[in-house]
N, C-alpha and C positions, 0 to 999 in steps of 0.2 A: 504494500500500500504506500503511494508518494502523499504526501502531508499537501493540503491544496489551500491555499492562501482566505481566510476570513470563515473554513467551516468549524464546526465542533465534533470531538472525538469523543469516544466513551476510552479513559481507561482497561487497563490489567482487572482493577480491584473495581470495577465499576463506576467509577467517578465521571463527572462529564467535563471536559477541559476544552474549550478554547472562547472564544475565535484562536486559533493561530496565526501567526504570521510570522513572515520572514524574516529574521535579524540584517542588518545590514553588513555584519562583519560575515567571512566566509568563511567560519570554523568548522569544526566539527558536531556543532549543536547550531543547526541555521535557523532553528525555527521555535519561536517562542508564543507563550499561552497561558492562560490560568487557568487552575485547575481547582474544583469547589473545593470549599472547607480549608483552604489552604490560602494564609496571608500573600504571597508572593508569586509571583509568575515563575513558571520550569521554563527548561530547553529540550529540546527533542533534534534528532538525527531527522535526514529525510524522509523513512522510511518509518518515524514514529517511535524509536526504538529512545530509552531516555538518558542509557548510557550509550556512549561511542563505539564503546567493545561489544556493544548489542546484547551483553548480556542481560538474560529476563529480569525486569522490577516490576511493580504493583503499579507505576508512574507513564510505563510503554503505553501506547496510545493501540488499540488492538482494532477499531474500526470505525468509521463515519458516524455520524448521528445523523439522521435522516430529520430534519428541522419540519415544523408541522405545515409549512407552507410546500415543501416537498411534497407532500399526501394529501390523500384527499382527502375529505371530511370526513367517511365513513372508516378510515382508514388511521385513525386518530384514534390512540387508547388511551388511557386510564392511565397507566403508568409514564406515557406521553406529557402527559398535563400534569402531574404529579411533580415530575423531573422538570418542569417549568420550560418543555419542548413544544408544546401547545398550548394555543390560550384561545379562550371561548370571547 
């Protein structure tokens, strides 16, 4: 999965983290985001991964959030609106 500029990702441990965006420096953590419950914004690899070595953390970013204007109304759950992905 490539990291794509202003979506939200669901963590490892289930958390919901972004918008993302790009850093301006070209390290090896190019893309940054906030992740709930947590005072400070992380970094992430391209690929979402939160260390460089790739090795697995609870902080890896594992897939897209499908945002509620993505879906279609019937298509909108409970747990959507809940996680504050939907709004009525």
């Amino acid at each position: 999965m490539k990291l794509q500029d202003g979506l939200h990702y669901r963590t490892r441990d289930g958390r919901t983290a972004g918008p993302v965006r790009p850093l301006d420096n070209h390290n090896t953590l190019p893309w940054e985001g906030h992740v709930e419950a947590m005072p400070y914004g992380q970094t992430w690899t391209d690929d979402g991964h939160f260390f460089a070595s790739r090795c697995a953390h609870n902080l890896d970013l594992v897939e897209r959030i499908q945002r509620s204007r993505d879906k279609a109304i019937d298509q909108v759950t409970l747990a959507d609106y809940r996680r504050g992905v939907a709004r009525l």
